[in-house]
Backbone of each chain as ProteinMPNN parsed JSONL, in Angstrom:
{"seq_chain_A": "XXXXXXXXXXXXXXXXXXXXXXXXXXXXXXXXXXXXXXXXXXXXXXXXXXXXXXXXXXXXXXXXXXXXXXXXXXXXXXXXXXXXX", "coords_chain_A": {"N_chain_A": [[28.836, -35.778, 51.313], [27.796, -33.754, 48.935], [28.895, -30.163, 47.94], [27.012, -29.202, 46.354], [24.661, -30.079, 47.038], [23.979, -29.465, 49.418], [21.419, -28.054, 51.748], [20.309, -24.412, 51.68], [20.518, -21.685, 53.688], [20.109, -19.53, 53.665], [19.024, -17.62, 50.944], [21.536, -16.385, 48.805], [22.879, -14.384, 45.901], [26.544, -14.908, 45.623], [27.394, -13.24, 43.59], [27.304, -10.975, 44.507], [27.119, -7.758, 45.471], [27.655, -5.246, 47.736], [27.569, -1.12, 48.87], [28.728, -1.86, 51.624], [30.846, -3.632, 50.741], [30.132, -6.346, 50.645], [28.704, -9.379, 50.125], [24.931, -9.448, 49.782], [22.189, -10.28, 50.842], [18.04, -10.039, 50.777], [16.171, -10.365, 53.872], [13.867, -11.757, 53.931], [14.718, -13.983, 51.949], [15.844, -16.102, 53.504], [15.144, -19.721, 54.684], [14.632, -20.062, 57.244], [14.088, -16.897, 58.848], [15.12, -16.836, 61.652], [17.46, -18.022, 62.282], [19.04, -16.261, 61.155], [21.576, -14.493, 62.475], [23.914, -12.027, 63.834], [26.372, -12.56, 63.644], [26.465, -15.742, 63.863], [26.982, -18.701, 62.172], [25.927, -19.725, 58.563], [24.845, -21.441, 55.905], [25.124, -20.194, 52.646], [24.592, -19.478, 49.64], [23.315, -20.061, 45.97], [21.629, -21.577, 43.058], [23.996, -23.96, 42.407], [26.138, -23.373, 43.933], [27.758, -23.141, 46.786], [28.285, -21.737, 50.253], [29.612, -21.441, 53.251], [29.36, -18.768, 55.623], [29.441, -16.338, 57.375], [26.976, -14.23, 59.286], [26.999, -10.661, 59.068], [25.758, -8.623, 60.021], [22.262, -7.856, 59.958], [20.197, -5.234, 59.133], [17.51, -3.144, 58.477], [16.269, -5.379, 57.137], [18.019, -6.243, 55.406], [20.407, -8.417, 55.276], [23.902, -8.758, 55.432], [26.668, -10.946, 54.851], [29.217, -13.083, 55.274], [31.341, -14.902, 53.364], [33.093, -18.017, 53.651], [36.091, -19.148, 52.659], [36.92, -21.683, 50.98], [35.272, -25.205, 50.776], [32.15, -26.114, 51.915], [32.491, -28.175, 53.45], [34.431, -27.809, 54.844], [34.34, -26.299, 56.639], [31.873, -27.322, 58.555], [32.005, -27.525, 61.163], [31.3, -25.438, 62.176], [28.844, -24.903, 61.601], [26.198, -24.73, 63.631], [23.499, -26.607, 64.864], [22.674, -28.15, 62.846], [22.391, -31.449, 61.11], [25.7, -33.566, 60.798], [26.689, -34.464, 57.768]], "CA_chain_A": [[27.845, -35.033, 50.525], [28.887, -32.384, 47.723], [27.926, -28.903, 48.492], [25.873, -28.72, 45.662], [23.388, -30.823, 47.491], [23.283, -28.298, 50.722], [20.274, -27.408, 51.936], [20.679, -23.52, 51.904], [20.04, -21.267, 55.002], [20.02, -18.28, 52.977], [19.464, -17.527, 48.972], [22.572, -15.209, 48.436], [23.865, -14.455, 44.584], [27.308, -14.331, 45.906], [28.397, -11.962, 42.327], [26.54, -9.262, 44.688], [28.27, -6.515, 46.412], [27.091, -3.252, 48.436], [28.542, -0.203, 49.879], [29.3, -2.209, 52.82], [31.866, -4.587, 50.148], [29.46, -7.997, 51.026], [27.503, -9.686, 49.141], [23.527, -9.52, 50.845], [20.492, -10.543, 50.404], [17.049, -9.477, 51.641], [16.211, -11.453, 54.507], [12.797, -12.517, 53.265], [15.28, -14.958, 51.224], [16.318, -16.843, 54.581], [14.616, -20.14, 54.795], [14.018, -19.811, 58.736], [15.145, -16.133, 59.245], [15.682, -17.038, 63.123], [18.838, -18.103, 62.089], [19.953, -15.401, 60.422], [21.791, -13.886, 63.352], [24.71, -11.778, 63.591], [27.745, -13.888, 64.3], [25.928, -17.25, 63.146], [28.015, -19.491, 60.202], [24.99, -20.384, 57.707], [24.759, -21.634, 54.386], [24.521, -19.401, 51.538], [24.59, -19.556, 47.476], [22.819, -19.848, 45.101], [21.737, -22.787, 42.197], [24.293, -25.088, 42.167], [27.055, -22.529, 44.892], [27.166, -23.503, 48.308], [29.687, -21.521, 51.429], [29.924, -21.061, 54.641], [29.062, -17.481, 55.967], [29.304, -15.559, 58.886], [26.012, -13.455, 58.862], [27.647, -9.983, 59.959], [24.916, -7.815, 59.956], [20.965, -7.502, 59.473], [19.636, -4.202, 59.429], [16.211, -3.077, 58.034], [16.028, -6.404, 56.215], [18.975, -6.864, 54.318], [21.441, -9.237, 55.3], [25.021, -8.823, 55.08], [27.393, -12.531, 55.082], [30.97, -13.049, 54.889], [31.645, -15.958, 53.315], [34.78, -18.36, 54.352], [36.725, -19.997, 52.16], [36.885, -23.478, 50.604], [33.926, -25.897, 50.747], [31.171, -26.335, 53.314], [32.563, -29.502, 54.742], [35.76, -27.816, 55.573], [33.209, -25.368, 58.017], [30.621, -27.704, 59.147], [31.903, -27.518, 62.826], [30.723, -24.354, 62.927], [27.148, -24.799, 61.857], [25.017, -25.065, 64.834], [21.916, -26.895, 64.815], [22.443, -28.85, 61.776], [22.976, -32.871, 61.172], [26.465, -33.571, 60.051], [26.668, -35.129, 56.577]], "C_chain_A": [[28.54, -33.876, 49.822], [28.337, -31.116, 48.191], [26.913, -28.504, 48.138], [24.457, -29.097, 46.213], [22.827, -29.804, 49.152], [22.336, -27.874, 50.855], [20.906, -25.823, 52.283], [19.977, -22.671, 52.856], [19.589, -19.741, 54.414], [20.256, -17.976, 51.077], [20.614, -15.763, 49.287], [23.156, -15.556, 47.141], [25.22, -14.466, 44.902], [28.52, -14.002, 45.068], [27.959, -11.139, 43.311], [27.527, -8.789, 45.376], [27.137, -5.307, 46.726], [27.32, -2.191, 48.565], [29.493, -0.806, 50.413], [30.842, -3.476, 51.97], [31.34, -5.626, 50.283], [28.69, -7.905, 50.435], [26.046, -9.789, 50.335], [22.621, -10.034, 50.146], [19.227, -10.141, 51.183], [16.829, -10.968, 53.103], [14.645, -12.587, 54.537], [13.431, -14.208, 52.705], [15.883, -16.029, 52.091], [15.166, -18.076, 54.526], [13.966, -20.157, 56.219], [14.914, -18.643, 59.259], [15.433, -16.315, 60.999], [16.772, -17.712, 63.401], [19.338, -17.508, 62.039], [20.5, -14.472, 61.572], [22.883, -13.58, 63.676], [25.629, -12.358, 64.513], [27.61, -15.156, 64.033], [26.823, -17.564, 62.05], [26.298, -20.064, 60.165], [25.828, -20.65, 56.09], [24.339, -21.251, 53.471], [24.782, -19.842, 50.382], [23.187, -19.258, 46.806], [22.517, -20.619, 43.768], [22.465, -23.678, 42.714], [25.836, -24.447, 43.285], [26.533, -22.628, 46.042], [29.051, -22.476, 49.368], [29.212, -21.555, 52.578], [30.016, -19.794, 54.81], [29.082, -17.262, 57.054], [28.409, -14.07, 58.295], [26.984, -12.265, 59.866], [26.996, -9.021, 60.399], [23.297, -8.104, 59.54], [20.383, -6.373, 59.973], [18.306, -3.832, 57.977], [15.851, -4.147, 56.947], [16.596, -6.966, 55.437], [20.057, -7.161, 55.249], [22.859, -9.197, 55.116], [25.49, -10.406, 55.349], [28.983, -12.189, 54.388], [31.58, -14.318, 54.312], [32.871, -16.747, 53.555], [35.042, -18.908, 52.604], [36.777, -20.931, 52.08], [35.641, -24.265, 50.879], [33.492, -26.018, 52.314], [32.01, -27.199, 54.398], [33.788, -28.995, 55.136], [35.122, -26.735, 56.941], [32.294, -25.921, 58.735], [31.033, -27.625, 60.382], [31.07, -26.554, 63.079], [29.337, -24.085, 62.713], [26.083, -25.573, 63.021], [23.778, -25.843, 64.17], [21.666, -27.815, 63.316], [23.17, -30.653, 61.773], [24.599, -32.552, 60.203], [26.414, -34.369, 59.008], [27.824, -35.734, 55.677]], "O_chain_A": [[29.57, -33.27, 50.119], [27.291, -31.109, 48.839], [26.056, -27.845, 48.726], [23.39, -28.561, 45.913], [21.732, -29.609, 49.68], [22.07, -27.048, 49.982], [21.876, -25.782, 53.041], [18.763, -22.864, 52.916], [18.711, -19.037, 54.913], [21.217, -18.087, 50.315], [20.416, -14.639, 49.747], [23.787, -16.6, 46.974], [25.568, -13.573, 44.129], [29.729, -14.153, 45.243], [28.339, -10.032, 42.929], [28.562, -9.32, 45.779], [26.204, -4.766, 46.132], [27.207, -2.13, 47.341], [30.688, -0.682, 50.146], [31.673, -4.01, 52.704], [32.211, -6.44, 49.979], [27.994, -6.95, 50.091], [26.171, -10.145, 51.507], [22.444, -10.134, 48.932], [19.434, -9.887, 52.37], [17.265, -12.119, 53.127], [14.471, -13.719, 54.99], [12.877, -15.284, 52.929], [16.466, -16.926, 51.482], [14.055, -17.593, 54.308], [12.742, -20.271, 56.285], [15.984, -18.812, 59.843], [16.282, -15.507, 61.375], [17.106, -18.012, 64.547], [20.383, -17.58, 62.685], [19.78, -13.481, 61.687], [23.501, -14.594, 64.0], [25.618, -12.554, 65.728], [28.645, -15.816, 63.942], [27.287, -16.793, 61.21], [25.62, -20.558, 61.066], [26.834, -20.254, 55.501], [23.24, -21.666, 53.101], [25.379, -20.919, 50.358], [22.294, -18.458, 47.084], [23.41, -20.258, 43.002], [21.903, -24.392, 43.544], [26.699, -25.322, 43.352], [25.388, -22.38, 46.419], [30.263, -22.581, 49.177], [28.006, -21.791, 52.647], [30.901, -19.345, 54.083], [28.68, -18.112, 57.848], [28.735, -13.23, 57.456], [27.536, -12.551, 60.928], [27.564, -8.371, 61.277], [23.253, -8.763, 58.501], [20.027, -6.362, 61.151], [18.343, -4.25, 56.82], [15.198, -3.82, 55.957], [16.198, -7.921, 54.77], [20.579, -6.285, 55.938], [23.042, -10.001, 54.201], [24.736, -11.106, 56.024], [29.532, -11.488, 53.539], [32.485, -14.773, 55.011], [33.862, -16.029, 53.686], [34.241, -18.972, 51.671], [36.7, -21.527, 53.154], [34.822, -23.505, 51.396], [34.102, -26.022, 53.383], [32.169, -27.054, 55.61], [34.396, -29.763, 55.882], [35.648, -26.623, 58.048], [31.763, -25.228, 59.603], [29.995, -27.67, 61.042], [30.216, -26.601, 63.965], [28.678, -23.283, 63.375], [25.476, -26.642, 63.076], [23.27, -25.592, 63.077], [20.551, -28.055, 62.851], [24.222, -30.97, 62.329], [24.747, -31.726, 59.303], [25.903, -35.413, 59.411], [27.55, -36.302, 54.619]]}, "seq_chain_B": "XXXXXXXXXXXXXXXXXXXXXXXXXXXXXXXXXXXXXXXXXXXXXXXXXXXXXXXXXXXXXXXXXXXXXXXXXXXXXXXXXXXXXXXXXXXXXXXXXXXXXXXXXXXXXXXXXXXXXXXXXXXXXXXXXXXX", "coords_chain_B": {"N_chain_B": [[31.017, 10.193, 48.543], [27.67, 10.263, 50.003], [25.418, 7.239, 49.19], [22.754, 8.486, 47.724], [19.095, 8.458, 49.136], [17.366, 5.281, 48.043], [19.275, 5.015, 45.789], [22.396, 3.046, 44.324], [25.638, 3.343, 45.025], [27.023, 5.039, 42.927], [30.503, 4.979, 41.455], [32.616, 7.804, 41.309], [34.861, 7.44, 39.642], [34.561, 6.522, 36.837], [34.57, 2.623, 35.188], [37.576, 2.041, 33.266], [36.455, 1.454, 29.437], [37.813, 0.543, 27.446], [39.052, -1.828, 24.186], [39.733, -4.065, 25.196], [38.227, -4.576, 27.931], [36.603, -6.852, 29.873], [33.884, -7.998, 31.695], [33.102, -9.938, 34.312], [31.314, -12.66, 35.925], [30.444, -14.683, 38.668], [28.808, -18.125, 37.875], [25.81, -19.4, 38.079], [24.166, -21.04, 37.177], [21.084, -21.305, 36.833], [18.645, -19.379, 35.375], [16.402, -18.636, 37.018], [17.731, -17.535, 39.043], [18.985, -14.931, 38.387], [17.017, -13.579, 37.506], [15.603, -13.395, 40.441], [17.534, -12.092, 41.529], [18.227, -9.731, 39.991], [15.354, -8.162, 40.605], [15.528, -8.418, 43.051], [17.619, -6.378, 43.68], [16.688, -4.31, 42.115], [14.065, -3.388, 43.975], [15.806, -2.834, 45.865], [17.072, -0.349, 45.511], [15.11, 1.294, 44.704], [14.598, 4.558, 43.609], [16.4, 4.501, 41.427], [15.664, 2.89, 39.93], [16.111, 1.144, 37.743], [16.753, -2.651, 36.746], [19.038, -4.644, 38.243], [22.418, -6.896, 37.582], [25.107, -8.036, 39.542], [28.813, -7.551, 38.452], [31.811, -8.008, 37.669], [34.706, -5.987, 36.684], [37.199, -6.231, 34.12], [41.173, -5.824, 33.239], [42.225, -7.519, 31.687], [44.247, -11.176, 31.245], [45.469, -11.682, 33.491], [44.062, -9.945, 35.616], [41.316, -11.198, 35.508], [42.347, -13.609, 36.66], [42.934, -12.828, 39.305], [39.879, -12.216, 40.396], [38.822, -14.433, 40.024], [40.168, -16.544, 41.925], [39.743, -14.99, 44.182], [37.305, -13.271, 44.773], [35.905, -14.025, 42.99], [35.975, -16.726, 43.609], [33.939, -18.696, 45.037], [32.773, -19.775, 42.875], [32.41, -22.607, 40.006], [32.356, -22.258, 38.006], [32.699, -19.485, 35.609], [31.517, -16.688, 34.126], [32.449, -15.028, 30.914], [31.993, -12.179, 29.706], [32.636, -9.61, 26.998], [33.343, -6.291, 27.587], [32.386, -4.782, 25.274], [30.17, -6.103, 23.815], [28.292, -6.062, 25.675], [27.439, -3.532, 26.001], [26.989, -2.799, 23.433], [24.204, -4.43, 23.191], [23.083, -2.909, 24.356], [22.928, -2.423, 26.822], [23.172, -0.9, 29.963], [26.442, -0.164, 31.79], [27.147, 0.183, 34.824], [29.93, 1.599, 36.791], [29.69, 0.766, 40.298], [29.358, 0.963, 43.573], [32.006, -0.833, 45.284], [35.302, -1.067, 43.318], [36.567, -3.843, 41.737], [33.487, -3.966, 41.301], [30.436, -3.61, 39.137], [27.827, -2.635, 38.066], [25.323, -4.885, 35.562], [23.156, -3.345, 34.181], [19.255, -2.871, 33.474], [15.97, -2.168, 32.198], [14.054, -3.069, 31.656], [12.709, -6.129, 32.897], [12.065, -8.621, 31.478], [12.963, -8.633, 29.035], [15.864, -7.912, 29.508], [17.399, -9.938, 31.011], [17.204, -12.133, 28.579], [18.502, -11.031, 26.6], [21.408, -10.982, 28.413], [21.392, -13.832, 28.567], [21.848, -14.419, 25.821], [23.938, -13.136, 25.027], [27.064, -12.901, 23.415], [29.975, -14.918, 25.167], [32.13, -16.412, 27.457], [32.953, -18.792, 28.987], [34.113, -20.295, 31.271], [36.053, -22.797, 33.226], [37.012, -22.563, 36.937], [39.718, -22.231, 37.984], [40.708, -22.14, 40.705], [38.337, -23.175, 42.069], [37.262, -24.745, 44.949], [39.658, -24.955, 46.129], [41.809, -25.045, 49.242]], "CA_chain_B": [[29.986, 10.845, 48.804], [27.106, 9.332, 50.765], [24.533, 7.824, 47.999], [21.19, 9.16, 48.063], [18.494, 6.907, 49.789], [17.483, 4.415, 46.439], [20.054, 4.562, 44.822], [23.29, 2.566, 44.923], [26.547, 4.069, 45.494], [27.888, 5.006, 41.992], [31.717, 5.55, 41.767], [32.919, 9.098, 40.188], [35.578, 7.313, 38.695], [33.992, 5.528, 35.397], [35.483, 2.064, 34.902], [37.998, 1.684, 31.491], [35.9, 1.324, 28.137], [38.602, -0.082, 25.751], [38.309, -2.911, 23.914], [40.273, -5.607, 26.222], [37.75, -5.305, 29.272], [35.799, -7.594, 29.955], [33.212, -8.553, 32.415], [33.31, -11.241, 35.044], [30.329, -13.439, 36.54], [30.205, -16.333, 38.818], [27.862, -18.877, 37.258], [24.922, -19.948, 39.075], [23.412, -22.849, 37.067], [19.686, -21.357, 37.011], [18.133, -18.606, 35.193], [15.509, -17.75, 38.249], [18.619, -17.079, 40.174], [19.278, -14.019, 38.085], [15.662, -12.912, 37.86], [15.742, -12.95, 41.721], [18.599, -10.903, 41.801], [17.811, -8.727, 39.505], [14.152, -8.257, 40.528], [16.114, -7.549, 44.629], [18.404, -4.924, 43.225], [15.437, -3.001, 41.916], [13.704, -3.448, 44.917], [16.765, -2.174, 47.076], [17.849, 0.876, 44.957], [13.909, 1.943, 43.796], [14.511, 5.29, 43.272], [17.056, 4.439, 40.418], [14.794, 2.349, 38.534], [16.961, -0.223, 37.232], [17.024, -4.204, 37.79], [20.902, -4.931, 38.373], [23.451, -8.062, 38.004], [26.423, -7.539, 39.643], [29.996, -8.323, 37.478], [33.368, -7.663, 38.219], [35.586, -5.8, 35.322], [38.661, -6.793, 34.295], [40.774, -5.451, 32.261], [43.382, -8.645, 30.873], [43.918, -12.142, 31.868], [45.758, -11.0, 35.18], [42.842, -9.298, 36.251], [40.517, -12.069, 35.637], [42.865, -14.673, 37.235], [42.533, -12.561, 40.622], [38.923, -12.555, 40.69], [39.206, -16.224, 40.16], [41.115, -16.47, 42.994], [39.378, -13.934, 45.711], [35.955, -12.707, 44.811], [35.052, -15.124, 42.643], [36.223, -18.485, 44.36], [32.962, -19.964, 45.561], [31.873, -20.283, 41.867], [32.772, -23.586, 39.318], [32.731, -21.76, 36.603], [32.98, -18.221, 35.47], [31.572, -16.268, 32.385], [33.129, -13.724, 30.823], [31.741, -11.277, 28.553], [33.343, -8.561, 26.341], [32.57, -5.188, 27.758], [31.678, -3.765, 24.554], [29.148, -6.665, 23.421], [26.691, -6.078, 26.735], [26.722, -2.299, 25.49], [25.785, -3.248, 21.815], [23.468, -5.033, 23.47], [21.953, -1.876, 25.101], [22.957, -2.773, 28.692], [24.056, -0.112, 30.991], [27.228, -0.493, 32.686], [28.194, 1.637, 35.913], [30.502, 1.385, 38.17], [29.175, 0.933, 41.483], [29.87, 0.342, 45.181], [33.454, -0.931, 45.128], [36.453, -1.636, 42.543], [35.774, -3.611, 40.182], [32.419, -4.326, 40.836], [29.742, -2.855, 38.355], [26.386, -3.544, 38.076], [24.764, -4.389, 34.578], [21.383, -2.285, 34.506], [18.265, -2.774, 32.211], [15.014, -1.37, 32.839], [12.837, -4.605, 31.234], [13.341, -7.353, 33.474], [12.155, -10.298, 30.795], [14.193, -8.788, 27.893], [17.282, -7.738, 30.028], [17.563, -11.461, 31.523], [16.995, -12.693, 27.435], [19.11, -10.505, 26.17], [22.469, -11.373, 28.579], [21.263, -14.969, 28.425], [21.883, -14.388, 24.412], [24.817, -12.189, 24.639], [28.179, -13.452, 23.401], [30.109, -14.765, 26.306], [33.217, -17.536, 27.685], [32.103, -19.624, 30.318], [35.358, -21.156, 31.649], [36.484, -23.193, 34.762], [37.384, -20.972, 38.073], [41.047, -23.451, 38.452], [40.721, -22.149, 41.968], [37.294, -23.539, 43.173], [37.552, -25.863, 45.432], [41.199, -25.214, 46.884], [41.314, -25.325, 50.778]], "C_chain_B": [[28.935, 9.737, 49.296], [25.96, 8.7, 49.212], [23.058, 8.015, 48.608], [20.013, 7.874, 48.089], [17.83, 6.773, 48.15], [18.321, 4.241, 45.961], [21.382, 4.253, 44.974], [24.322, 3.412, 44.651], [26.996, 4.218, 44.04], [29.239, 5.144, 41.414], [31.836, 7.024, 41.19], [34.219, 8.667, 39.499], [35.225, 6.304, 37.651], [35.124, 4.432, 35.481], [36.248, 2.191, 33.453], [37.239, 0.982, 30.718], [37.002, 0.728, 26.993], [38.306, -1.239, 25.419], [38.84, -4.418, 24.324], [39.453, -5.565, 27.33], [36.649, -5.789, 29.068], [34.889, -7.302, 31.121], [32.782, -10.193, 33.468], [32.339, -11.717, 36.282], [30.205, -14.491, 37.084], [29.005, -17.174, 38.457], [27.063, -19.346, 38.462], [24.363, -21.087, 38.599], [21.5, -22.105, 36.652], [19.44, -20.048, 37.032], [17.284, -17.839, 35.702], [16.386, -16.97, 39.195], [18.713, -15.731, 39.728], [18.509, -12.798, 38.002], [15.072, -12.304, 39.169], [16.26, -11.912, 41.714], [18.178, -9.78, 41.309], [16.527, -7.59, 39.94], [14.67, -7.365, 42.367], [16.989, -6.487, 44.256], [17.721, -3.94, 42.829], [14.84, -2.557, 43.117], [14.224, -2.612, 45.782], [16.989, -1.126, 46.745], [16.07, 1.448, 44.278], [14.168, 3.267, 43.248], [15.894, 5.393, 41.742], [16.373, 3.693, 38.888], [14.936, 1.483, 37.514], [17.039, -1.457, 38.172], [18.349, -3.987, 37.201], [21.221, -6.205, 38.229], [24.391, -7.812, 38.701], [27.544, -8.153, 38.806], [31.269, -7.304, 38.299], [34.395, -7.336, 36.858], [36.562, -6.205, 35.766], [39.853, -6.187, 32.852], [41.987, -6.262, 31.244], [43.333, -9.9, 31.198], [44.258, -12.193, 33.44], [44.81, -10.682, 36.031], [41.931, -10.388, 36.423], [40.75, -12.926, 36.917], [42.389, -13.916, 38.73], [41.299, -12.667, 41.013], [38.84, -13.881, 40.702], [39.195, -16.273, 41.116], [40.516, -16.068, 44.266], [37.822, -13.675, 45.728], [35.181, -13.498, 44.514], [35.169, -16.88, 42.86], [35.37, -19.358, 44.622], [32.269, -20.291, 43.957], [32.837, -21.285, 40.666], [33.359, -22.653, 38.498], [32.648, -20.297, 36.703], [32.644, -17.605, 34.087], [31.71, -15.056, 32.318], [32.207, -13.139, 30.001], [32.459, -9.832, 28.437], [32.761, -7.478, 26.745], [31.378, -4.669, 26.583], [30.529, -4.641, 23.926], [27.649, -6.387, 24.531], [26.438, -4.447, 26.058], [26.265, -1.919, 24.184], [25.01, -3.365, 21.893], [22.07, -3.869, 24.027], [21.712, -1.94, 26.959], [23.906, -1.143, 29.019], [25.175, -0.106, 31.907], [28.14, 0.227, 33.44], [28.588, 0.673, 36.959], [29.914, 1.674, 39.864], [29.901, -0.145, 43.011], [31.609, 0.572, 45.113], [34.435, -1.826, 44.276], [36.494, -2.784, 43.203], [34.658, -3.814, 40.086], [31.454, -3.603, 39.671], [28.303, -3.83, 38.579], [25.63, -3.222, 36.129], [23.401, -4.104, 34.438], [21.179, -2.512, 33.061], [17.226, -2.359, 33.022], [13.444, -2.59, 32.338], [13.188, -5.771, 31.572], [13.815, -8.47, 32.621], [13.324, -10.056, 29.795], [15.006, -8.356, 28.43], [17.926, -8.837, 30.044], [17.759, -11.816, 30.128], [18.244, -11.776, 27.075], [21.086, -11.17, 26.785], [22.265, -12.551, 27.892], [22.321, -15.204, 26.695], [23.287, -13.622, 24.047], [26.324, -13.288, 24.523], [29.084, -13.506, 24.526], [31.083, -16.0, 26.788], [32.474, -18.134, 28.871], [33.354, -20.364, 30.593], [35.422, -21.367, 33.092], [37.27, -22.297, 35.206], [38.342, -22.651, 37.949], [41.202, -23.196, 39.874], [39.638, -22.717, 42.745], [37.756, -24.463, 43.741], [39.373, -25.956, 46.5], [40.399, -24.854, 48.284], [42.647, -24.864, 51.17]], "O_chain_B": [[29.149, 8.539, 49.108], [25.707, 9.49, 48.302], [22.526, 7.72, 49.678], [19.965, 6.826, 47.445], [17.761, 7.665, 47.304], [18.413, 3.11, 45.484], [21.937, 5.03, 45.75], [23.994, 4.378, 43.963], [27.563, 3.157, 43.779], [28.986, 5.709, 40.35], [30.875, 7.332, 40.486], [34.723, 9.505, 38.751], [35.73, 5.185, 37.751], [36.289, 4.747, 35.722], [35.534, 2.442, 32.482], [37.133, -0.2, 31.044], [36.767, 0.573, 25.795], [37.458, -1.87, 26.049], [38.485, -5.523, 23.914], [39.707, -6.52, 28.063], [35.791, -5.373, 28.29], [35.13, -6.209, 31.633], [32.247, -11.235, 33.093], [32.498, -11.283, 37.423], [29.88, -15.453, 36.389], [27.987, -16.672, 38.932], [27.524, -19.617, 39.571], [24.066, -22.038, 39.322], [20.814, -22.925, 36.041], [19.698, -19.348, 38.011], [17.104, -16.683, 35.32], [16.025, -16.053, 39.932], [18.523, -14.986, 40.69], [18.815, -11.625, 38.213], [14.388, -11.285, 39.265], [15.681, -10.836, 41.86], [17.775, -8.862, 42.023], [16.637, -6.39, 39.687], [14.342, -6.25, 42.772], [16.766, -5.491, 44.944], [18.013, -2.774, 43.096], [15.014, -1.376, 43.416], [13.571, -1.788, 46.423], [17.234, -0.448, 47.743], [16.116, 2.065, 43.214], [13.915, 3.207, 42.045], [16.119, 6.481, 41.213], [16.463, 3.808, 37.665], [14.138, 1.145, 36.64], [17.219, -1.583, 39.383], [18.709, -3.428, 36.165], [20.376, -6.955, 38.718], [24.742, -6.734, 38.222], [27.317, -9.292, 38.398], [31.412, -6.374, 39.093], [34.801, -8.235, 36.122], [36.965, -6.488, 36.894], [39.456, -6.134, 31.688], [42.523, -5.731, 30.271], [42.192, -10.141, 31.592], [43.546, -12.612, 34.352], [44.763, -11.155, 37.167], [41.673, -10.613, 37.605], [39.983, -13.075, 37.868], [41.446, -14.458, 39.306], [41.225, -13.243, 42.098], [38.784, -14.373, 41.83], [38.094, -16.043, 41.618], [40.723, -16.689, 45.309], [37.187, -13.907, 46.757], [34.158, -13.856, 45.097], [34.589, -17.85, 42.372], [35.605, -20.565, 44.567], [31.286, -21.029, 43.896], [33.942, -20.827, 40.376], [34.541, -22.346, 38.342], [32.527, -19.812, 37.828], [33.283, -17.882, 33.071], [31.377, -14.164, 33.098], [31.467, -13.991, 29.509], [32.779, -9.095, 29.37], [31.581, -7.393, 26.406], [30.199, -4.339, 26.71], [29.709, -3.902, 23.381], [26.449, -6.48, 24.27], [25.315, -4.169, 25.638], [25.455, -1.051, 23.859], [24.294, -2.783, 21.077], [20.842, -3.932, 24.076], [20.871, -1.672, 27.817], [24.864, -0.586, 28.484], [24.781, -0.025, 33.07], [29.245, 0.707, 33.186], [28.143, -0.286, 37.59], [29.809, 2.783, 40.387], [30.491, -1.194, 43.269], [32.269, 1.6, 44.966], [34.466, -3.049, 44.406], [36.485, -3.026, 44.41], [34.272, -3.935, 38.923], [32.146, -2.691, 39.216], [27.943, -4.94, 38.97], [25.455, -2.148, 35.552], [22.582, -4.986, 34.697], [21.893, -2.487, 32.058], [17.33, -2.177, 34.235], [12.274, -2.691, 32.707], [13.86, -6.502, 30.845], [14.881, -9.086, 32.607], [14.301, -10.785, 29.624], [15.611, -8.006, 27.417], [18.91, -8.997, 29.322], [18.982, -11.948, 30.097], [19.207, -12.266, 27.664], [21.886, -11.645, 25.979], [22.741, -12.648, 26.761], [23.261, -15.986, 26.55], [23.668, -13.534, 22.88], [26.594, -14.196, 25.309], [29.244, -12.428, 25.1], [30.561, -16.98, 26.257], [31.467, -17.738, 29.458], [33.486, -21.288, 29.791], [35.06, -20.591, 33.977], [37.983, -21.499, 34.599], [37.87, -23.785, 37.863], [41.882, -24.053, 40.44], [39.787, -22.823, 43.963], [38.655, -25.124, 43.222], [39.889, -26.798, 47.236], [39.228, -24.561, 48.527], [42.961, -24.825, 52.359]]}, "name": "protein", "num_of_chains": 2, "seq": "XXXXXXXXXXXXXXXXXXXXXXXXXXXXXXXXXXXXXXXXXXXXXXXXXXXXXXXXXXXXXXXXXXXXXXXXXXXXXXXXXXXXXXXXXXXXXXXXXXXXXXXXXXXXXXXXXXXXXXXXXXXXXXXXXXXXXXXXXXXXXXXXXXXXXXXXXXXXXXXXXXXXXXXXXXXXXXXXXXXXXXXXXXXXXXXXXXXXXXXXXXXXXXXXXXXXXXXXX"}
């Protein structure tokens, strides 16, 4: 499967930036925020942008993520709770 | 300095204005994406009063190529625009958070969004997506 097709765990623009240097998003934008949990790998982007993240933070609603490097399928070990594809 | 609750961190050192920098955007594919964004950057910074994009200056092809490369890696493509065409344009562009980011600020969501959409602009392949 291509990444573009990823179901995403989290809408993140990831052009954004903060203070903190990470791109965030509110966490409203989480499809099931009971994922979103610091130390978790999810799936963030945005349109047609898919990574691998390590959520590193959520505080009063906004989201920090770290994204990895190189495509999803080179991270899927580390997503919990999801079918492999 | 700490920034003041609303509003995002602005640098005190202005980025370079000449007429080689550019502006650098990973492509998303989908015009709601930007509206989002924009629409959460207001949201997050209210007391500033501006919807935001974020971009990444640059100020040669060197510069670009690294964003390529580091910041902007998870995206296909990449569009550039000429600093000084978004401020023809009537866009605001401060430096914020941390080198090189910037954020481009308008204060009318629909015609901000219309306006980049419309603004002269490169759209070229990131030659790094996809490495592993």
């Amino acid at each position: 499967m291509s990444d573009q097709l990823e179901p995403l765990d989290l809408l993140v623009d990831l052009n954004t930036m903060d203070e903190t240097g990470l791109p965030w998003a509110f966490l409203k934008r989480a499809i099931d925020p009971a994922r979103i949990i610091p130390g978790s790998h999810i799936i963030v982007g945005a349109g047609k942008v898919r990574a691998v993240a390590t959520v590193v933070d959520v505080v009063d609603g906004i989201v920090h993520v770290r994204p990895l490097r190189g495509p999803v399928a080179q991270h899927r070990h580390l997503l919990r709770g999801r079918q492999a594809s | 300095m700490a920034p003041e609750q609303g509003f995002p961190r602005i640098r005190q050192r202005d980025i370079p204005r000449h007429a080689a920098v550019v502006l650098v955007r990973g492509g998303v594919e989908h015009p709601e994406i930007d509206r989002i964004q924009a629409q959460d950057f207001f949201d997050r910074y209210p007391a500033w009063g501006r919807f935001g994009l974020s971009a990444y200056y640059a100020e040669d092809d060197a510069a670009v190529d690294d964003l390529a490369s580091d910041l902007l890696e998870r995206f296909e493509e990449l569009h550039v625009y000429p600093l000084g065409i978004l401020l023809a344009a009537g866009f605001e562009v401060v430096a914020t958070f941390r080198t090189p980011h910037v954020t481009i600020a308008f204060t009318d969501l629909d015609r901000g969004l219309q306006l980049l959409d419309e603004a002269g602009h490169q759209v070229v392949p990131n030659p790094y997506h996809g490495e592993r």
